[in-house]
MMTF fields as JSON, N, C-alpha, C and O atoms, coordinates in Angstrom:
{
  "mmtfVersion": "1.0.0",
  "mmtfProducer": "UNKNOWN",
  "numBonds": 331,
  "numAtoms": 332,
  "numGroups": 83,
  "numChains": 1,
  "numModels": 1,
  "chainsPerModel": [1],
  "groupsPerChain": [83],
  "chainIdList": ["A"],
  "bondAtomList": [4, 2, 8, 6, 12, 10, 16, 14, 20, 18, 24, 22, 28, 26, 32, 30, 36, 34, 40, 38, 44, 42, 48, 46, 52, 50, 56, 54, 60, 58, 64, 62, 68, 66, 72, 70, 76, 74, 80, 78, 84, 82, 88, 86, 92, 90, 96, 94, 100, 98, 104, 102, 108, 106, 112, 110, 116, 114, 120, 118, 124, 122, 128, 126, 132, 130, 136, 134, 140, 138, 144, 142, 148, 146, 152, 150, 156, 154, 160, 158, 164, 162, 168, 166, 172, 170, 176, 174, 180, 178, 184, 182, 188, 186, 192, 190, 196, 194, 200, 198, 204, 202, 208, 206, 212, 210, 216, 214, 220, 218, 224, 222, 228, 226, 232, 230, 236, 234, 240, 238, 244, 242, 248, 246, 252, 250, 256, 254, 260, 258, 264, 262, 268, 266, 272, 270, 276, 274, 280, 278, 284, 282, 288, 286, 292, 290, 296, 294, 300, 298, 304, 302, 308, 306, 312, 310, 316, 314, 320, 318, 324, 322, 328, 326],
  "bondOrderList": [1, 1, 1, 1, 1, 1, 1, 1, 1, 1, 1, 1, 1, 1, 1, 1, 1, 1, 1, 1, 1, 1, 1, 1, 1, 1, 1, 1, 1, 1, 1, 1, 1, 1, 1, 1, 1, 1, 1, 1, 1, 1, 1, 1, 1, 1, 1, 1, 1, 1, 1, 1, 1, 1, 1, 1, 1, 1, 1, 1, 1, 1, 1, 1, 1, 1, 1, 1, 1, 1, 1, 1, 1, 1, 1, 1, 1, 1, 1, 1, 1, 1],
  "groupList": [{"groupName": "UNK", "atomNameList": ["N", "CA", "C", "O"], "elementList": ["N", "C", "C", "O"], "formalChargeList": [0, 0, 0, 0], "bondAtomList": [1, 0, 2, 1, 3, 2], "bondOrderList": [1, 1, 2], "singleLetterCode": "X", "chemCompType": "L-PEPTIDE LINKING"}],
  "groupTypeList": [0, 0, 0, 0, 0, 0, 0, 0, 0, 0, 0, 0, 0, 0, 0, 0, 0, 0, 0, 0, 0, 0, 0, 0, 0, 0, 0, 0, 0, 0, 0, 0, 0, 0, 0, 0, 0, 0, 0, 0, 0, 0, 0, 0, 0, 0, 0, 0, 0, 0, 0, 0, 0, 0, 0, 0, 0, 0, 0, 0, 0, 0, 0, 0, 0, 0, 0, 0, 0, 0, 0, 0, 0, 0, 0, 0, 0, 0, 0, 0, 0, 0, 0],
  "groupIdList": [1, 2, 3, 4, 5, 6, 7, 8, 9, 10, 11, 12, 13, 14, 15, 16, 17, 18, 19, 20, 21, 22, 23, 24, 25, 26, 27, 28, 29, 30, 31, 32, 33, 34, 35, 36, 37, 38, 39, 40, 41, 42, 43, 44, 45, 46, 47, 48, 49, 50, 51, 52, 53, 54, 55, 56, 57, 58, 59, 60, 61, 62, 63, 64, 65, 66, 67, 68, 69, 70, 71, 72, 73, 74, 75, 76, 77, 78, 79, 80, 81, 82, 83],
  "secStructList": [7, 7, 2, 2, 2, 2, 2, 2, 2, 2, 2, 2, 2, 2, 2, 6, 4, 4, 4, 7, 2, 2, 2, 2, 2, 2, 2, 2, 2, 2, 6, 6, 2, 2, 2, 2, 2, 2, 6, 6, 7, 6, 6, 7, 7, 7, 2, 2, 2, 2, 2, 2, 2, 2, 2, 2, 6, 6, 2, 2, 2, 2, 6, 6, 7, 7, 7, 7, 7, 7, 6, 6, 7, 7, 2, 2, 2, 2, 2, 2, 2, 2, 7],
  "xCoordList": [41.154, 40.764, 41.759, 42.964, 41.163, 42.207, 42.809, 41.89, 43.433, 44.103, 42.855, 43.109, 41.556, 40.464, 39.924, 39.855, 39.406, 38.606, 39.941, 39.541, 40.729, 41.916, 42.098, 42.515, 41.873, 41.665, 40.702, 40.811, 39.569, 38.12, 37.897, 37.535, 38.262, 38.633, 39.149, 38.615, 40.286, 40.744, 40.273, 39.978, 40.248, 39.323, 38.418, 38.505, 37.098, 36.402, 36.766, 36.021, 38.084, 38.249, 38.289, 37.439, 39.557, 40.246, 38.789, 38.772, 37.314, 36.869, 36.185, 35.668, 36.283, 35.502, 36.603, 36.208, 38.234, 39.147, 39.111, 39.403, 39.037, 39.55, 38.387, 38.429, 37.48, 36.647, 37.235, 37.127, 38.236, 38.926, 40.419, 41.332, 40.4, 41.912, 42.777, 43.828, 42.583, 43.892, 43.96, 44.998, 43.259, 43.045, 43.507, 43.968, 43.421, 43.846, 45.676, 46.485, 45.884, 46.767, 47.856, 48.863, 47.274, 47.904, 48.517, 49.634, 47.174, 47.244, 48.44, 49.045, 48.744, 49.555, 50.888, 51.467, 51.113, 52.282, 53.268, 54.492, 52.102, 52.083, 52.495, 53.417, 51.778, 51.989, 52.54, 52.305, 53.96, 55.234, 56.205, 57.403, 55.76, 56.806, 56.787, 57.708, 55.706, 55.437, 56.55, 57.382, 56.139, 56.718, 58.473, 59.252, 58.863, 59.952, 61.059, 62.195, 60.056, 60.421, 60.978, 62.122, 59.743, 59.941, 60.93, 61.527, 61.218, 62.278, 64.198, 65.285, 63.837, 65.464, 65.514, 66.437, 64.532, 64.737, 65.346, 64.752, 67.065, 67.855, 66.99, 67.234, 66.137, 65.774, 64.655, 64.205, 63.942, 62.763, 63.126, 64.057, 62.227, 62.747, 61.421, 60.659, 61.242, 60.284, 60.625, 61.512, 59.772, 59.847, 61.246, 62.221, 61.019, 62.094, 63.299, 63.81, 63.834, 64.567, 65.689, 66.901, 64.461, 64.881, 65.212, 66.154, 64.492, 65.3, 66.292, 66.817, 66.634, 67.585, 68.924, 69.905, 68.839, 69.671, 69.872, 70.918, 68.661, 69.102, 70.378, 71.608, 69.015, 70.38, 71.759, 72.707, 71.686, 73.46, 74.21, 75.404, 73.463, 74.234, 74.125, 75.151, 73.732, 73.809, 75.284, 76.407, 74.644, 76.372, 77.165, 78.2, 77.449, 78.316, 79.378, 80.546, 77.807, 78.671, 78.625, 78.666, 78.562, 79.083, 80.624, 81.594, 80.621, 82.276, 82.929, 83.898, 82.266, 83.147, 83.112, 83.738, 82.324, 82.785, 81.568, 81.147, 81.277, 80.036, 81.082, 82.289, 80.497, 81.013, 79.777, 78.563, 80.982, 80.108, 80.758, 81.953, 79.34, 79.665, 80.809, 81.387, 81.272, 82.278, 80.93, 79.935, 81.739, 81.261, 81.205, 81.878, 80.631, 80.247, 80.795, 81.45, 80.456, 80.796, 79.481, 78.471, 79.331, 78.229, 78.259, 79.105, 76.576, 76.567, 77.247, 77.799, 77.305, 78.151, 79.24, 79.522, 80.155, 81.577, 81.464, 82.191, 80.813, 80.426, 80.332, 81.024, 79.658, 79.358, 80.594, 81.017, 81.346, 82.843, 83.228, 83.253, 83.584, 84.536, 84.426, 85.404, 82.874, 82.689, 82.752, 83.221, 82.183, 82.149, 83.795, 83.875],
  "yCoordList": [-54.71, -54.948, -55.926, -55.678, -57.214, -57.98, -58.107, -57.706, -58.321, -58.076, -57.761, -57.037, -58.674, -59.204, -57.935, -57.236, -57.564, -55.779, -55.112, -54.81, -54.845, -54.139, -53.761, -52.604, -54.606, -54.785, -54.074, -53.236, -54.582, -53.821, -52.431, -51.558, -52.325, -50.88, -49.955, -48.871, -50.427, -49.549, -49.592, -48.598, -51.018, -51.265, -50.017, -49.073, -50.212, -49.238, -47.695, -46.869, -47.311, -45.743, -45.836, -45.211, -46.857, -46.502, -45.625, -44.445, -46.928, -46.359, -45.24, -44.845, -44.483, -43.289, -42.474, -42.087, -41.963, -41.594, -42.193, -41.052, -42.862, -43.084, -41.916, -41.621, -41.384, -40.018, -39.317, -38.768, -38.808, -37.348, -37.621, -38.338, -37.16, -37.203, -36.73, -37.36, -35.534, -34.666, -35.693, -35.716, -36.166, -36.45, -38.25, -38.611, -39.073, -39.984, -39.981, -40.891, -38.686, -38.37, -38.38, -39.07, -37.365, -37.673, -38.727, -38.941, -39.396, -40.841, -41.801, -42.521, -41.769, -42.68, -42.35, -43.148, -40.725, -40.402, -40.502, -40.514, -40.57, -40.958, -42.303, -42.64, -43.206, -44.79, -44.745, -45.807, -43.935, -44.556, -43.971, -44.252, -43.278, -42.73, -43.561, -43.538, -44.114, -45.182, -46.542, -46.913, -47.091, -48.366, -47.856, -48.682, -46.937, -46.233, -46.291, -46.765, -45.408, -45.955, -47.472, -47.824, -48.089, -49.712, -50.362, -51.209, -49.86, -50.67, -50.099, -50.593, -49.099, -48.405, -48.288, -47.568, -48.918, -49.216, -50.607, -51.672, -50.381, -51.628, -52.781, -53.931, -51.829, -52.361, -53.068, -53.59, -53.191, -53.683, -55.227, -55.684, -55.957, -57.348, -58.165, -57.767, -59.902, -60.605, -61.186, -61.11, -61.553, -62.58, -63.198, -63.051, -63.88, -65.531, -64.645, -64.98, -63.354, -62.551, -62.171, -62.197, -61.835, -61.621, -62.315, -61.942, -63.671, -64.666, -65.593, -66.437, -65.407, -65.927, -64.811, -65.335, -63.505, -62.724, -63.017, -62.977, -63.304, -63.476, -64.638, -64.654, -65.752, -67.28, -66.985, -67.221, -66.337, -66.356, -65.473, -65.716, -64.16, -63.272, -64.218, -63.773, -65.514, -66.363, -67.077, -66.985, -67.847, -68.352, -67.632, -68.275, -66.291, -65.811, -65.459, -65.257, -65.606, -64.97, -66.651, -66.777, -67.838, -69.226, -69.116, -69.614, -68.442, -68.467, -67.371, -66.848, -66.891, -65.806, -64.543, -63.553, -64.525, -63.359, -61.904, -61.042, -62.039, -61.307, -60.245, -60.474, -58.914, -57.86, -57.22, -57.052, -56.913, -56.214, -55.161, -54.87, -54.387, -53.129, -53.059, -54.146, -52.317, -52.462, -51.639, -51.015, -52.173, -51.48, -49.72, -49.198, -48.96, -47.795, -47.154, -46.114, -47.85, -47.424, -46.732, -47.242, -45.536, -45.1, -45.867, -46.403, -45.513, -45.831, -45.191, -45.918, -44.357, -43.608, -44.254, -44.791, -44.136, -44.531, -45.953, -46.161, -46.96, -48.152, -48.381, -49.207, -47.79, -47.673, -47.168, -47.934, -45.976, -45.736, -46.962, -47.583, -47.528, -48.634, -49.635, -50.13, -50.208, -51.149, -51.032, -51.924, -49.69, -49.093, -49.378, -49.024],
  "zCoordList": [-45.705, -47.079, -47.696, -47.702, -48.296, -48.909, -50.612, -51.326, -51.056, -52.092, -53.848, -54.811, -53.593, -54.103, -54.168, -55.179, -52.654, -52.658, -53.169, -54.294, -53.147, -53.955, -54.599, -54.645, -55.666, -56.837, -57.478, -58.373, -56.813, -57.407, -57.151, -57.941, -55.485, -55.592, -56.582, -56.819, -57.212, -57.576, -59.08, -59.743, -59.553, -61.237, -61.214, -61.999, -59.697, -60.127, -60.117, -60.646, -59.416, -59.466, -60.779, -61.413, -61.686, -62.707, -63.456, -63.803, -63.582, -64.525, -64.79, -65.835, -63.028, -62.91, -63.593, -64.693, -63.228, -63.756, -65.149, -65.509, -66.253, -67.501, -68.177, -69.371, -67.326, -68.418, -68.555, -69.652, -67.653, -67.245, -68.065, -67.657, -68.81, -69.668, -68.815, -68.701, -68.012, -67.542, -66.07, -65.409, -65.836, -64.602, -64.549, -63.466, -65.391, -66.213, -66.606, -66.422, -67.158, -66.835, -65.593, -65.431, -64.797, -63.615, -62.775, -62.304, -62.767, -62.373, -62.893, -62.098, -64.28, -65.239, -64.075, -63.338, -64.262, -63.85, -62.427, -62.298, -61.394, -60.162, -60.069, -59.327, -60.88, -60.836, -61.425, -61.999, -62.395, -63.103, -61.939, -61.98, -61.058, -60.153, -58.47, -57.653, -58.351, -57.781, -57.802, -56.974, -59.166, -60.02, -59.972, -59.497, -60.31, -60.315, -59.064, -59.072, -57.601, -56.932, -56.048, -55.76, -55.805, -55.999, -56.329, -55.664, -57.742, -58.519, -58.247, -58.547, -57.684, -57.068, -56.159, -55.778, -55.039, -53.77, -53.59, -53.758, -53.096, -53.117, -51.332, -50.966, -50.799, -49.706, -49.741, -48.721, -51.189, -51.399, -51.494, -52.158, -50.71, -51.229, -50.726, -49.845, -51.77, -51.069, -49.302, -48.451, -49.424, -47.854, -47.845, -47.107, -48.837, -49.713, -49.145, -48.076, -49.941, -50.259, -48.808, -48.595, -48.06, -46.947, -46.056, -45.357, -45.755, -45.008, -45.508, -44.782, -47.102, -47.373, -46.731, -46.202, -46.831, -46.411, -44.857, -44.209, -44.468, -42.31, -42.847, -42.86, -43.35, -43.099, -43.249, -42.5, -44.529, -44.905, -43.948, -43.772, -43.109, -42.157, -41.26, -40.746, -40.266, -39.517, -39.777, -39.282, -40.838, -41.424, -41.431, -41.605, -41.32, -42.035, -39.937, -39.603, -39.055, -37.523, -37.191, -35.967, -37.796, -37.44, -37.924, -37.352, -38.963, -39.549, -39.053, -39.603, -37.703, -37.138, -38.001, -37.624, -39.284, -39.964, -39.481, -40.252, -38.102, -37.772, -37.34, -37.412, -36.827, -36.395, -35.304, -35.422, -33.969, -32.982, -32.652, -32.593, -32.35, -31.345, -30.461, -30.444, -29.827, -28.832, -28.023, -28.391, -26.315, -25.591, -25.538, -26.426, -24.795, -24.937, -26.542, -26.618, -27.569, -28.947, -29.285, -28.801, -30.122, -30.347, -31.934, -32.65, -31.998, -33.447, -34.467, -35.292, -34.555, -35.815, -36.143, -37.214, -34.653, -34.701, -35.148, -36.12, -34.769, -35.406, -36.934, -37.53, -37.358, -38.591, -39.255, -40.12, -39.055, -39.564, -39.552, -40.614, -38.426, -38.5, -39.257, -39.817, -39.422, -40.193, -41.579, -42.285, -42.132, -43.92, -44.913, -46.089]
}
């Protein structure tokens, strides 16, 4: 389904839901906790967003400033070391 049916999809739930007050209700509250989420997720990001973040971690292991695993290092211990 593309963004177009999406849309309409959901236009038309809204207008079956906008009879039902309590139910209308609900809905509002779900989609502020939705929107909510979204917005305090530091991991949410566009496309743009994200390959600007690869490039600069590229540059950043050209300037040597990358960090690796050691051999038989588990992840955890990795992660200590690096935090």
């Amino acid at each position: 389904m593309n963004a177009v049916q999406l849309d309409a999809d959901i236009l038309r739930n809204l207008g079956i839901i906008a009879e039902d007050e309590t139910m209308l209700d609900k809905v509002a509250k779900y989609l502020r906790r939705v929107v909510k989420q979204m917005t305090d997720d530091p991991t949410l990001m566009s496309k743009e967003e994200f390959f600007a973040r690869v490039d600069e971690a590229r540059e950043d292991i050209k300037l040597g400033k990358g960090v690796k695993m050691k051999a038989n290092e588990s992840l955890d211990d990795f992660l200590k070391r690096v935090a």
